[in-house]
C-alpha positions in Angstrom: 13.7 116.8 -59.4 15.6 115.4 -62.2 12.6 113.4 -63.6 10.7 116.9 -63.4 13.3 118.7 -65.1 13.9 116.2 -68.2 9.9 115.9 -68.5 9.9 119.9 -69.7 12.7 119.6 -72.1 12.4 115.9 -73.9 11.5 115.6 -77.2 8.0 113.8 -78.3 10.2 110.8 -79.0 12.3 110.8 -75.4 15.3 110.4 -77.3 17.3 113.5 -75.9 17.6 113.0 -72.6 21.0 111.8 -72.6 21.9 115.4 -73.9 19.9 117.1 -71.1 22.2 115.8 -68.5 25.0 117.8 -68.3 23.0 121.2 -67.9 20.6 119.3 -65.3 23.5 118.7 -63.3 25.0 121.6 -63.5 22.0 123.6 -62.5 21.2 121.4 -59.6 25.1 121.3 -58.2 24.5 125.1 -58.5 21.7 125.6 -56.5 21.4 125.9 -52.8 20.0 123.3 -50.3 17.5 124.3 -48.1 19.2 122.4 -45.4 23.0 123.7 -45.4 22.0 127.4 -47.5 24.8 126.3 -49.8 25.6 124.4 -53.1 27.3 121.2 -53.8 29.5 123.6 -55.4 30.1 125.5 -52.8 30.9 123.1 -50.3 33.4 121.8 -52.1 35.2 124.2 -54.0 35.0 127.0 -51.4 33.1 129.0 -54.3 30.4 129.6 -56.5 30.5 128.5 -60.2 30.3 131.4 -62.6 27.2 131.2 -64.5 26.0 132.3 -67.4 23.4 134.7 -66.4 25.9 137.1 -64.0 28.3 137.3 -67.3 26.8 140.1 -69.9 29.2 141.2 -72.0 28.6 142.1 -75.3 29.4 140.0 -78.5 32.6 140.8 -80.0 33.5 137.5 -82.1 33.3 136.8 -85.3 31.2 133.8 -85.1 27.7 134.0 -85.1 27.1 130.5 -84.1 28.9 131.1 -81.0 26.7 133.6 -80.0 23.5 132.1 -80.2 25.1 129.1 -78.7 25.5 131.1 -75.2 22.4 132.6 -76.0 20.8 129.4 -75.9 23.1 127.8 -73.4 22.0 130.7 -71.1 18.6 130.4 -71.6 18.2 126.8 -71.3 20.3 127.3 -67.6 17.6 129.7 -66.7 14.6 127.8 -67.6 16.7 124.5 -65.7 17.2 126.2 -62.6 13.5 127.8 -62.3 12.3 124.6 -63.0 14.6 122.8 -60.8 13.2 125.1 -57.5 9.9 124.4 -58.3 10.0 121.1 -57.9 11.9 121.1 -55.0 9.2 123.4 -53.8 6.6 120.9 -54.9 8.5 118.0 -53.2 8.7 119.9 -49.5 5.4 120.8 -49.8 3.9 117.3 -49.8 6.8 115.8 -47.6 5.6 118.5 -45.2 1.8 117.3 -45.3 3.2 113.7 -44.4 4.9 115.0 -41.3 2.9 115.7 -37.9 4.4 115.9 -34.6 4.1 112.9 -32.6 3.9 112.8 -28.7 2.3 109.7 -26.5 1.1 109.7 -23.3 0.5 107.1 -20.6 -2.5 104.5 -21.9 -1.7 104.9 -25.6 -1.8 102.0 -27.6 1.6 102.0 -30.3 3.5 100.1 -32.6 7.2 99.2 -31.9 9.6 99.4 -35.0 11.8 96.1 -34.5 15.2 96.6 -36.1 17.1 93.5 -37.9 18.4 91.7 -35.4 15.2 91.5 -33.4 13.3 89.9 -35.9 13.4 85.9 -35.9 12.1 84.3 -39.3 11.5 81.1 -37.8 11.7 79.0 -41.1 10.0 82.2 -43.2 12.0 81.7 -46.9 11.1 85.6 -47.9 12.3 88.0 -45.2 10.3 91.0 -47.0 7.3 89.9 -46.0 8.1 89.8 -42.3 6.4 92.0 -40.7 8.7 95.2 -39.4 6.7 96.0 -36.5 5.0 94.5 -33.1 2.0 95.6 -30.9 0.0 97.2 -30.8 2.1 98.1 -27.1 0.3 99.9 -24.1 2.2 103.3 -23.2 3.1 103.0 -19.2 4.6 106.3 -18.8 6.2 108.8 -20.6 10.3 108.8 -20.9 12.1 112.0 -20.3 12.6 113.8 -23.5 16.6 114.3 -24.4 17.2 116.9 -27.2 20.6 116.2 -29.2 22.4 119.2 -29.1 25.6 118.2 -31.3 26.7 115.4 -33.2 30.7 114.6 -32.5 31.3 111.7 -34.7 30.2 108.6 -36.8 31.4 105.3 -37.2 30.0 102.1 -38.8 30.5 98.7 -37.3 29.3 95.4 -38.2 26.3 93.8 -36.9 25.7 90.1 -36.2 25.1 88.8 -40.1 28.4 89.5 -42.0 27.0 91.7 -44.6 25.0 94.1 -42.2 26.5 97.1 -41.3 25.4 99.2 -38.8 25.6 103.2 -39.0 26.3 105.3 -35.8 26.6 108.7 -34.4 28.4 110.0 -31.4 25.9 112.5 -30.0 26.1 115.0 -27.0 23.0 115.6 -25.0 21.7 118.9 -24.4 22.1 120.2 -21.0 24.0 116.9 -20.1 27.6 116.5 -19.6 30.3 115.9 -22.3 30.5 111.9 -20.2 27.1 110.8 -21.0 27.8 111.5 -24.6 26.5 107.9 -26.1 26.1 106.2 -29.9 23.3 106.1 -31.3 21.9 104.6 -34.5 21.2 106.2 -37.7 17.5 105.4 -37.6 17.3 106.4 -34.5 17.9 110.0 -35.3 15.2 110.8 -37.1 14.3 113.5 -35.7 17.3 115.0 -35.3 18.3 115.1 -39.3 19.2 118.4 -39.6 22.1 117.7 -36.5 23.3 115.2 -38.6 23.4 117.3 -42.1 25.4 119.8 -39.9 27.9 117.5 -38.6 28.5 116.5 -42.3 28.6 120.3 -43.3 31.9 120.4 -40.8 33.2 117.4 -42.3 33.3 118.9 -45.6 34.6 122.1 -44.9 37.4 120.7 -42.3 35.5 122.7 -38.7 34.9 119.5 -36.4 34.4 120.1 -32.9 37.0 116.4 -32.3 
């Protein structure tokens, strides 16, 4: 959004960009997300900025250059923000195209994602071009589907190599006792992003269910 912002307002030359920064920022730290209906502001601060569009009193100074300096200033906020949620429009929409619903049944043929520690470079010098995934694998049945219902913690712990870390969330099964709570990776949770964007949320504004 910020490359989409700064492309309407540079000069020919792209030599003001540095000077576009401070409204970008403010714009975008004053604008909702879509995920928690609040602003970076707002979560933490408690409140919305004042900005300059919902303050309309009239001139009374002396100095004209002041005026059409919040003139301006207001103006340029306006055009930032409107730009600023059209391109996070434009950028839901195509994420949105890219994701489809996946479900496998028995006899489908599927790729397994191998995480780090399963792969083995057996003398390979480059580890980017190993490949990331093995199969194709032959669906034998279909696993009961669990449904996270909360996320209680996170924690990150270190994995075999010293300089891997390993991200983890304690997560509580719907319709399943508080017992069989059990850790599970970060990219495991796909699926379940907006649980974990909530359990940040409480973080943040000090209401954790621990």
């Amino acid at each position: 959004m910020l490359e989409e912002y700064l492309r309407h307002f540079v000069n020919a030359r792209q030599k003001n960009w540095v000077q576009l920064l401070d409204v970008a920022q403010f714009c975008f730290n004053a604008q909702a997300s879509s995920s928690t209906r609040r602003s970076p502001f707002e979560i933490v601060s408690g409140r919305q900025p004042i900005l300059p569009h919902l303050v309309d009193h009239p001139f009374a100074g002396k100095n004209p250059q002041a005026l059409n300096f919040t003139k301006e200033w207001k103006q340029t906020n306006d055009i930032a923000r409107a730009y600023l949620e059209k391109a996070s429009k434009r950028m839901k929409k195509w994420a949105d195209k890219k994701r489809r619903p996946l479900e496998f049944r028995a006899g489908d043929q599927v790729l397994i994602k191998l995480r780090p520690e399963q792969v083995r470079f057996r003398g390979r010098k480059n580890q980017r071009l190993v490949r990331k995934y093995e199969g194709s694998v032959e669906v034998l049945k279909k696993k009961e589907d669990k449904y996270v219902e909360e996320i209680l913690a996170e924690r990150v712990r270190r994995g075999r190599r010293p300089a891997r870390r390993i991200h983890e969330y304690l997560v509580k099964w719907k319709n399943l006792p508080v017992e069989e709570t059990s850790w599970k990776r970060l990219e495991d949770l796909e699926a379940w992003k907006q649980k974990i964007e909530d359990f940040k949320l409480r973080q943040l504004t000090g209401t954790s269910t621990i």
